[in-house]
N, CA, C and O atoms as a GROMACS GRO file, in nm:
protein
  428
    1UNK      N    1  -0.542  -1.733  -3.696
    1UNK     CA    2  -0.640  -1.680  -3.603
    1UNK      C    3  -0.572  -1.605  -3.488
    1UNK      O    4  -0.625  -1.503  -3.445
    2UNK      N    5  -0.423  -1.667  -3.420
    2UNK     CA    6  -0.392  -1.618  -3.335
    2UNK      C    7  -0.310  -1.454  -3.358
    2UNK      O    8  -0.284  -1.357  -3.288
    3UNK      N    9  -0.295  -1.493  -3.484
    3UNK     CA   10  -0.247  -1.353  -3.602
    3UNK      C   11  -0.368  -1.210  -3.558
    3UNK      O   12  -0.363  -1.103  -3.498
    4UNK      N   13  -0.447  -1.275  -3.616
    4UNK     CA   14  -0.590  -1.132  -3.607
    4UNK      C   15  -0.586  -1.068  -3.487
    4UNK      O   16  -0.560  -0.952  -3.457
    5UNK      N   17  -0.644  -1.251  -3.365
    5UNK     CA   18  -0.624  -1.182  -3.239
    5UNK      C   19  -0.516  -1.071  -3.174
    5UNK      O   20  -0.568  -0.988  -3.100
    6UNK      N   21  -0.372  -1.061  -3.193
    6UNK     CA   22  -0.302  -0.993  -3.162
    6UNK      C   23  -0.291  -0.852  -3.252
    6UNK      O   24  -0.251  -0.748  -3.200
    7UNK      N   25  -0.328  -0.859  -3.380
    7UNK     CA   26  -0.362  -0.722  -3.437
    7UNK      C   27  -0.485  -0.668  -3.376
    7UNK      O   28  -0.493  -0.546  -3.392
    8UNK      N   29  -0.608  -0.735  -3.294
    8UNK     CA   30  -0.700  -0.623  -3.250
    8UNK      C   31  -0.629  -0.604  -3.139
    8UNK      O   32  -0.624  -0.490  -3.094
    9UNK      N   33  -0.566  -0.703  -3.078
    9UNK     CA   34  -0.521  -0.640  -2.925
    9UNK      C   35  -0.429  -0.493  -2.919
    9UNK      O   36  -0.426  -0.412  -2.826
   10UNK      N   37  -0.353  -0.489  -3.053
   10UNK     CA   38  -0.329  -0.386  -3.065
   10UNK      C   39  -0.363  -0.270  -3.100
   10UNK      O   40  -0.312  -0.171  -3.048
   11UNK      N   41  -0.453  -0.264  -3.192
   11UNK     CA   42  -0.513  -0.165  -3.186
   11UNK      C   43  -0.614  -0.108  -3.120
   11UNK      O   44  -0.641   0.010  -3.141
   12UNK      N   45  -0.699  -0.199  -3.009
   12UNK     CA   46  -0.745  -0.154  -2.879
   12UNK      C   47  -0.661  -0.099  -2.795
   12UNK      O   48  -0.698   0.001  -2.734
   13UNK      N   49  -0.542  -0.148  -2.774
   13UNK     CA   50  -0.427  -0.092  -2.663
   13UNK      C   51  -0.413   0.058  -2.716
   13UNK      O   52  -0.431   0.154  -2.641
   14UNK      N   53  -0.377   0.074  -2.867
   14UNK     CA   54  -0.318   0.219  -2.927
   14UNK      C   55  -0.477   0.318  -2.907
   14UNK      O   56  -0.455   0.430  -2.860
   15UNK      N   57  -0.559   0.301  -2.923
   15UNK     CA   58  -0.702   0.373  -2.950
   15UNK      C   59  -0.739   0.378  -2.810
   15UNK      O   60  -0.833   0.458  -2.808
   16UNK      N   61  -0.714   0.332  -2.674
   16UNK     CA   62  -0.718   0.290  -2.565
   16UNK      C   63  -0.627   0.424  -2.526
   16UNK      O   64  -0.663   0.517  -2.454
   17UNK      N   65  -0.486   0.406  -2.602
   17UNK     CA   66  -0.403   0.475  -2.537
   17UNK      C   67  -0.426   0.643  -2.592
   17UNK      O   68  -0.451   0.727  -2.506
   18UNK      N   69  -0.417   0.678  -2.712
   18UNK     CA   70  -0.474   0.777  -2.734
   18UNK      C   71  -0.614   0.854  -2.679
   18UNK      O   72  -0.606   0.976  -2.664
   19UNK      N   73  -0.733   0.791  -2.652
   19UNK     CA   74  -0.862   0.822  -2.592
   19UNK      C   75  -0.794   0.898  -2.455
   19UNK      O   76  -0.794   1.016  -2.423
   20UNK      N   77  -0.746   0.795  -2.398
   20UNK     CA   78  -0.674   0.812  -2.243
   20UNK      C   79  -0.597   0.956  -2.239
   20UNK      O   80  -0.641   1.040  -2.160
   21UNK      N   81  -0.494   0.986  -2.315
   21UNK     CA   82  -0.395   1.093  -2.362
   21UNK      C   83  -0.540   1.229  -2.378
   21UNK      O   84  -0.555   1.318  -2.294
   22UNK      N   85  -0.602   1.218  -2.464
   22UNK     CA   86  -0.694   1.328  -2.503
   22UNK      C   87  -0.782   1.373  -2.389
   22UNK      O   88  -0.831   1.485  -2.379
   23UNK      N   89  -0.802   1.261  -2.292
   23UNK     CA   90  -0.926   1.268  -2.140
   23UNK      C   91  -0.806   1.366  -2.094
   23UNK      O   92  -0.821   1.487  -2.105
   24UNK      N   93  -0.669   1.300  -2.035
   24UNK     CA   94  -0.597   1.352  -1.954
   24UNK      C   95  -0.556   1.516  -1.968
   24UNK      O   96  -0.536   1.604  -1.884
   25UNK      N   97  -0.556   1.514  -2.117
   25UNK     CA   98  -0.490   1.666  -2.158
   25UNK      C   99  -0.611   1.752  -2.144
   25UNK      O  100  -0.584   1.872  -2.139
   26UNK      N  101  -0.742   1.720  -2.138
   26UNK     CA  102  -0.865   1.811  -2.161
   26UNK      C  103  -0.920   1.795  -1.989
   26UNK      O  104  -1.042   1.778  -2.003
   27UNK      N  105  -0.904   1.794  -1.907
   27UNK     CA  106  -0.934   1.759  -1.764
   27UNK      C  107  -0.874   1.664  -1.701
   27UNK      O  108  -0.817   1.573  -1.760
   28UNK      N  109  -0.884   1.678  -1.543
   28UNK     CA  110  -0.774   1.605  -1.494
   28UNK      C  111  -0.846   1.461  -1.461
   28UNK      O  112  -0.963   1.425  -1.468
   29UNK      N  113  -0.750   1.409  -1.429
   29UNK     CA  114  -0.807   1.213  -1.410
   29UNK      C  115  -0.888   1.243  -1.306
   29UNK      O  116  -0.887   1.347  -1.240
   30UNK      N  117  -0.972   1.129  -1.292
   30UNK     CA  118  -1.052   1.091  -1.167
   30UNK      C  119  -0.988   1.088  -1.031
   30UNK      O  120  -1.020   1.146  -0.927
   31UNK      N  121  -0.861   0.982  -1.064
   31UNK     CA  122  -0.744   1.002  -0.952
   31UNK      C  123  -0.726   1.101  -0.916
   31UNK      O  124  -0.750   1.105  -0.795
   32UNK      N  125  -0.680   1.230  -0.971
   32UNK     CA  126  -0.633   1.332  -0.888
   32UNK      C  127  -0.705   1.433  -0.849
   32UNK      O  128  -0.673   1.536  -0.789
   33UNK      N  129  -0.867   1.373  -0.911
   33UNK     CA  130  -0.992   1.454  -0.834
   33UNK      C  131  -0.979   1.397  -0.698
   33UNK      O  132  -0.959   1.465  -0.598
   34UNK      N  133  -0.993   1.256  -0.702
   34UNK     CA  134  -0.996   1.222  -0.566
   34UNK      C  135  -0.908   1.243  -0.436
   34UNK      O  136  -0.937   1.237  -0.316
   35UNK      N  137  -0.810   1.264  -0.491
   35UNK     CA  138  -0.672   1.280  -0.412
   35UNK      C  139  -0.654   1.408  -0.372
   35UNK      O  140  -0.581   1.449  -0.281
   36UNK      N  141  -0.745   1.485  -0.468
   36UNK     CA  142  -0.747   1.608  -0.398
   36UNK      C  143  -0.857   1.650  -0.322
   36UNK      O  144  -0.847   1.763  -0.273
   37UNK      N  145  -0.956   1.588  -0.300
   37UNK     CA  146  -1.069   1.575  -0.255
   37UNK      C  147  -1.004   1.509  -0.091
   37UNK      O  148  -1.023   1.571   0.014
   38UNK      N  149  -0.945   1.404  -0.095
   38UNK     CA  150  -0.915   1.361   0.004
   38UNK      C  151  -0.852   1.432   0.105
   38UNK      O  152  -0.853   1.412   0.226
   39UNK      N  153  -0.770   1.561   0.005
   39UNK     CA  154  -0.636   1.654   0.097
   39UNK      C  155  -0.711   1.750   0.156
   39UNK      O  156  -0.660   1.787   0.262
   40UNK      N  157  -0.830   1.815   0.125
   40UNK     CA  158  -0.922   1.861   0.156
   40UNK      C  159  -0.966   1.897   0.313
   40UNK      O  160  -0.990   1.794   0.375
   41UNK      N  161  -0.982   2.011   0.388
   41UNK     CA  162  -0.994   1.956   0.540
   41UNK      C  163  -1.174   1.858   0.548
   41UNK      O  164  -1.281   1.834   0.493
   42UNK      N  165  -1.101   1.841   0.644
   42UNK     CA  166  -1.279   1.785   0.694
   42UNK      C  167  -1.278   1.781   0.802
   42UNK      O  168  -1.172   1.778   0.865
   43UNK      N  169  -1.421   1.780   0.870
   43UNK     CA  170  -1.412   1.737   1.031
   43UNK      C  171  -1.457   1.600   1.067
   43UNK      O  172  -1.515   1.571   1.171
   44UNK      N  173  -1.430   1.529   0.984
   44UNK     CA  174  -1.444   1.409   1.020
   44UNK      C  175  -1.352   1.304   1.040
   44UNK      O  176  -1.338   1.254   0.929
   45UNK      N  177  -1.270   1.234   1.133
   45UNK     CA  178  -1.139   1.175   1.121
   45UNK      C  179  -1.191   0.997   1.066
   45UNK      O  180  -1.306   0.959   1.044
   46UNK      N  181  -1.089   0.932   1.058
   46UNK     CA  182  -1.096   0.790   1.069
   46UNK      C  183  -1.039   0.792   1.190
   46UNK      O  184  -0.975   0.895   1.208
   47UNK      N  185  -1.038   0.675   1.332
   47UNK     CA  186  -0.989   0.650   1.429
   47UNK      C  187  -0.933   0.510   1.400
   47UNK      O  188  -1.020   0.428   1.369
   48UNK      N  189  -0.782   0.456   1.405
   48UNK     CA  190  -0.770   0.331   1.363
   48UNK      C  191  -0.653   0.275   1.483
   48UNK      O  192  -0.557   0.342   1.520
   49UNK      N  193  -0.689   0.124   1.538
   49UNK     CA  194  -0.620   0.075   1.638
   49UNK      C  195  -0.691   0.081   1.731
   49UNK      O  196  -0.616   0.089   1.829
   50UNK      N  197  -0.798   0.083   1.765
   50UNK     CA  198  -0.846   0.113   1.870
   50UNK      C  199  -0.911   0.007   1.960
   50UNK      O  200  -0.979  -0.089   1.924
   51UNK      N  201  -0.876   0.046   2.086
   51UNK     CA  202  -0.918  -0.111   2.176
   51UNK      C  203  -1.016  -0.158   2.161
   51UNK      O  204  -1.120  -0.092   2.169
   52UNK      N  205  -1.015  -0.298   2.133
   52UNK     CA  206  -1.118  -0.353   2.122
   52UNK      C  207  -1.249  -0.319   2.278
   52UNK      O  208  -1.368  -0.309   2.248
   53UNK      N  209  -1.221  -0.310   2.380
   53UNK     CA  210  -1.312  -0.269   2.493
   53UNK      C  211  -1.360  -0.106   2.459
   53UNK      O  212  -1.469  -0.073   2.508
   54UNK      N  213  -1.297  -0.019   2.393
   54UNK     CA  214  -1.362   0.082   2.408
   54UNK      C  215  -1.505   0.093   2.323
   54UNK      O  216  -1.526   0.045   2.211
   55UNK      N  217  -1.608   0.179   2.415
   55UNK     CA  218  -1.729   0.210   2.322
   55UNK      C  219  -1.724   0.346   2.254
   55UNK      O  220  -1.620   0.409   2.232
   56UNK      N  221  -1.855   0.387   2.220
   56UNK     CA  222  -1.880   0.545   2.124
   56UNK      C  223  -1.828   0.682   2.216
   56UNK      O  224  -1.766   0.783   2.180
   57UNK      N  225  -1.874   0.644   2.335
   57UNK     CA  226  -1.864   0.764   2.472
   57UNK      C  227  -1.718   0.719   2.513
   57UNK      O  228  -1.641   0.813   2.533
   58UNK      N  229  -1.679   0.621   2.525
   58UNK     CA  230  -1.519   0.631   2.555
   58UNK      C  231  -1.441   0.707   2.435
   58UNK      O  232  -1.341   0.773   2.461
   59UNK      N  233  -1.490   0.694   2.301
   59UNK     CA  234  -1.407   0.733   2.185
   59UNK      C  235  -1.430   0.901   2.164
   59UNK      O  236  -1.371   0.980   2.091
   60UNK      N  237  -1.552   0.924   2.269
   60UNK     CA  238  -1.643   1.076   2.272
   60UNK      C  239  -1.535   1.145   2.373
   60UNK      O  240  -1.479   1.250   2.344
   61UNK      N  241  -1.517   1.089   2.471
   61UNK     CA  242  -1.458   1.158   2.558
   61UNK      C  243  -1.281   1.176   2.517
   61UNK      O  244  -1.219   1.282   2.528
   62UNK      N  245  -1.224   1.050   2.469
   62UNK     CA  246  -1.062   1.106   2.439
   62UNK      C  247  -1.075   1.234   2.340
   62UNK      O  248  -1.006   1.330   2.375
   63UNK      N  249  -1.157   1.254   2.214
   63UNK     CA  250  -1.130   1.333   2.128
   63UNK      C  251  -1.219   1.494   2.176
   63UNK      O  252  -1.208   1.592   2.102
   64UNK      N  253  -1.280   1.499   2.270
   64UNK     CA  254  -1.408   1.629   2.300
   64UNK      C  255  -1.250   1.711   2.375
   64UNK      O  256  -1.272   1.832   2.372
   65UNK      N  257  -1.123   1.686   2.430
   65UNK     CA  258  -1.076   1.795   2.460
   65UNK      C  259  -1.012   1.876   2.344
   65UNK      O  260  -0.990   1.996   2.356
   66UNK      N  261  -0.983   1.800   2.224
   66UNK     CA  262  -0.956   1.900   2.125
   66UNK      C  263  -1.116   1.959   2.007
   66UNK      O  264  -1.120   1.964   1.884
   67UNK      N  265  -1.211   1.990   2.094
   67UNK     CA  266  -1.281   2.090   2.016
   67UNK      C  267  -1.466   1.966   2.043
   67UNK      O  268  -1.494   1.862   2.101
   68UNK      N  269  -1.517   2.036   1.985
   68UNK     CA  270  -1.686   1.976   2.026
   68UNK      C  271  -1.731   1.882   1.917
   68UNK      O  272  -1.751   1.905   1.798
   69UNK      N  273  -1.743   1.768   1.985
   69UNK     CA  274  -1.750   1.693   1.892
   69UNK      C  275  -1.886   1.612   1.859
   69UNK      O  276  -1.935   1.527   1.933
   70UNK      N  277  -1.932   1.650   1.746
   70UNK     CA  278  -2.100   1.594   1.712
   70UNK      C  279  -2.102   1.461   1.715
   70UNK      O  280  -2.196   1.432   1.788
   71UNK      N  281  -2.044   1.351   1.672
   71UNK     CA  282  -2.058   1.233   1.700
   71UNK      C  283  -1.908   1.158   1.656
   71UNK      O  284  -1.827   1.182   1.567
   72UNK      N  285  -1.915   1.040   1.780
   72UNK     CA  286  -1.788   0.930   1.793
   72UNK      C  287  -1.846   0.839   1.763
   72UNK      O  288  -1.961   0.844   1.808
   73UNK      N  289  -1.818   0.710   1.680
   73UNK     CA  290  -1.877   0.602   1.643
   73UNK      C  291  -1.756   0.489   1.602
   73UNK      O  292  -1.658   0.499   1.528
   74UNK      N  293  -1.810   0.380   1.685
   74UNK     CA  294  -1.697   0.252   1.683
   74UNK      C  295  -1.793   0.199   1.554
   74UNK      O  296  -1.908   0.244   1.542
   75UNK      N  297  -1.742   0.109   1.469
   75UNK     CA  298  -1.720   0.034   1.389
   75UNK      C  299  -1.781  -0.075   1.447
   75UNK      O  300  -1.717  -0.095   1.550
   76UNK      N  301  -1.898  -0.183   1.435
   76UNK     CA  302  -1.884  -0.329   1.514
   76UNK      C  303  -1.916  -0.410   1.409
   76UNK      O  304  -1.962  -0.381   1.299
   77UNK      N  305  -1.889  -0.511   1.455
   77UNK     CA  306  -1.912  -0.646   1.356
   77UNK      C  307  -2.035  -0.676   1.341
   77UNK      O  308  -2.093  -0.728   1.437
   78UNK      N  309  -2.121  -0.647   1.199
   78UNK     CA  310  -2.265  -0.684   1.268
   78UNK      C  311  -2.309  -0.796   1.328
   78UNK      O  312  -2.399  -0.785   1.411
   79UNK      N  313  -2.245  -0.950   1.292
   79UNK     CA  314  -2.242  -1.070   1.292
   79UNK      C  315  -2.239  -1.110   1.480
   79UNK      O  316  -2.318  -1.175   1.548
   80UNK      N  317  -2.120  -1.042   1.515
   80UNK     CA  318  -2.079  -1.021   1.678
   80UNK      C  319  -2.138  -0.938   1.739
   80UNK      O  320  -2.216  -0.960   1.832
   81UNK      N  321  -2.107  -0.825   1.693
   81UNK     CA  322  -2.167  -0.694   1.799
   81UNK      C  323  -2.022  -0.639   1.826
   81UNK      O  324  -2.019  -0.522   1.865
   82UNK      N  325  -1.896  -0.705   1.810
   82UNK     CA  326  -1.808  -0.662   1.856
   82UNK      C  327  -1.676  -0.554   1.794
   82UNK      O  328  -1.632  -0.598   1.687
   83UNK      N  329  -1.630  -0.469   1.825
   83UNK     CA  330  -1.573  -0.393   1.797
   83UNK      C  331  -1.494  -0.439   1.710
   83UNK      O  332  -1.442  -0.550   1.727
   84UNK      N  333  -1.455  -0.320   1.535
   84UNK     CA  334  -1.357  -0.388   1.490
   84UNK      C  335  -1.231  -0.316   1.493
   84UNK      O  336  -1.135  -0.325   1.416
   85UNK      N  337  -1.244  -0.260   1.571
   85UNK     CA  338  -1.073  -0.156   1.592
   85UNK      C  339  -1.084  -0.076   1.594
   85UNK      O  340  -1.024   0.001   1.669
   86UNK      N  341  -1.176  -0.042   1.500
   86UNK     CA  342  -1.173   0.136   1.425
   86UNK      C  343  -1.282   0.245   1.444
   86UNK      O  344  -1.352   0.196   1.533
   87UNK      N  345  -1.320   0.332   1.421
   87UNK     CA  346  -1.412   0.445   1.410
   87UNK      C  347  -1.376   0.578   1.332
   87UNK      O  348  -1.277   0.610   1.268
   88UNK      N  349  -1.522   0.656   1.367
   88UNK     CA  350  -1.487   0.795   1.339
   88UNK      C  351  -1.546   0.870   1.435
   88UNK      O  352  -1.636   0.843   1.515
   89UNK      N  353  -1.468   0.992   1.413
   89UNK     CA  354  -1.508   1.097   1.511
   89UNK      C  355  -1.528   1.187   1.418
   89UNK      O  356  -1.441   1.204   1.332
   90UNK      N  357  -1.678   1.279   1.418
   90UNK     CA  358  -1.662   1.411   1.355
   90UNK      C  359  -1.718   1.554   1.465
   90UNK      O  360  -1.800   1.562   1.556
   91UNK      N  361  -1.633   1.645   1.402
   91UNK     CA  362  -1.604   1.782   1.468
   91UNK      C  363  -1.705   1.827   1.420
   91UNK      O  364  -1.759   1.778   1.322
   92UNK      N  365  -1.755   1.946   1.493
   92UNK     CA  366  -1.813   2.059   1.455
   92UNK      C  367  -1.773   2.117   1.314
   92UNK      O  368  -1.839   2.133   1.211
   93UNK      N  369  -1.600   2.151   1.359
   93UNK     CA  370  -1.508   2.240   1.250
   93UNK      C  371  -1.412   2.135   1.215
   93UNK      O  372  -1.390   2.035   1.283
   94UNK      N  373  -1.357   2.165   1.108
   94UNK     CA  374  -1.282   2.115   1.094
   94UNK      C  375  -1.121   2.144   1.098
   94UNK      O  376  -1.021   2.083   1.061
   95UNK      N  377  -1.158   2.297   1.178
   95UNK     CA  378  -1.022   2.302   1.287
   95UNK      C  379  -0.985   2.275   1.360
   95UNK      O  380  -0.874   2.306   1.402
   96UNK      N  381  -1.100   2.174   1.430
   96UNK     CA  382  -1.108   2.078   1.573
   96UNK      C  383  -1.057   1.962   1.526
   96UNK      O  384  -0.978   1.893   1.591
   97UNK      N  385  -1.116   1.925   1.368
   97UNK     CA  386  -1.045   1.804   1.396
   97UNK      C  387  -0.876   1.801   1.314
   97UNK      O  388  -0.787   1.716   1.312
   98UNK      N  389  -0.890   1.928   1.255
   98UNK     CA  390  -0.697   1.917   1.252
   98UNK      C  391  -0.598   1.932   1.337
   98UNK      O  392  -0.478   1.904   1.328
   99UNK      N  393  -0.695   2.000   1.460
   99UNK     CA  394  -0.618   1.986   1.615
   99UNK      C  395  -0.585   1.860   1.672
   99UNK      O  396  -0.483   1.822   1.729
  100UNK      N  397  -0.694   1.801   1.646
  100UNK     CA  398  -0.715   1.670   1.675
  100UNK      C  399  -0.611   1.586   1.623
  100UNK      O  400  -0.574   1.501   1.704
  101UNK      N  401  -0.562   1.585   1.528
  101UNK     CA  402  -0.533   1.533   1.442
  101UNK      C  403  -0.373   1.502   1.419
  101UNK      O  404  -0.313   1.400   1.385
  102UNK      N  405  -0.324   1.656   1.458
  102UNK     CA  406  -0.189   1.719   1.495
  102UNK      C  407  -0.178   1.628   1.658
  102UNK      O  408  -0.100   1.535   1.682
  103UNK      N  409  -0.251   1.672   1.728
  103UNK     CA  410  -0.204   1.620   1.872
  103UNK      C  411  -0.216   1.414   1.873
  103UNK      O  412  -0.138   1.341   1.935
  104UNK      N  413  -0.291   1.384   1.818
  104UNK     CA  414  -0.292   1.282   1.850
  104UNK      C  415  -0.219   1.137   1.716
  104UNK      O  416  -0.191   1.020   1.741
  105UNK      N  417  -0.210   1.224   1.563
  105UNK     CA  418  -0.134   1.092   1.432
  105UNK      C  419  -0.047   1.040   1.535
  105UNK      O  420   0.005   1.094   1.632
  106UNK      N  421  -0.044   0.929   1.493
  106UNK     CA  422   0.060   0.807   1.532
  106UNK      C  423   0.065   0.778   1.664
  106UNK      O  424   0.170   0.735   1.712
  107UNK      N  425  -0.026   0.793   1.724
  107UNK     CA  426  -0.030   0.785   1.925
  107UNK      C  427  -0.103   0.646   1.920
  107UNK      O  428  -0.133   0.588   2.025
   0.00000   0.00000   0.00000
């Protein structure tokens, strides 16, 4: 019995592996849709680290000198109310927020 079992496992793995080979060669993976989707500009950032005391208008005002910004939004705990570090900010353009973006990674 444990015989059979390991002959289907194999031939699911090989028919698995071929299917896979034929997707990849006829269009690209899902992965590197996404990955390129991700590289993509946008005007929308992630904001991450961020003080727990700051609100939406504190997070409005650091990012509005690099370009006009439609909305800042903290992240809160729904449970608390309380901030969880993070947000987003989105731009008008999304040359505002690669300005943004340039002046402020890793600060």
């Amino acid at each position: 019995m444990a015989f059979l079992s390991k002959i289907g496992n194999m031939l699911r793995q090989t028919s698995t592996t071929q299917i896979n080979a034929q997707l990849s060669a006829s269009s690209p993976s899902l992965f590197q849709v996404f990955r390129c989707m991700s590289n993509a500009p946008s005007s929308k950032l992630f904001v991450g680290g961020i003080s727990y005391q700051t609100d939406d208008q504190g997070l409005r005002e650091a990012f509005s000198k690099y370009g006009e910004v439609i909305e800042a939004r903290i992240i809160v705990d729904r449970e608390t109310g309380r901030s969880r570090g993070f947000g987003f900010v989105t731009y008008t353009s999304s040359e505002d927020a690669s300005s943004a973006l340039q002046a402020l990674d890793g600060q």
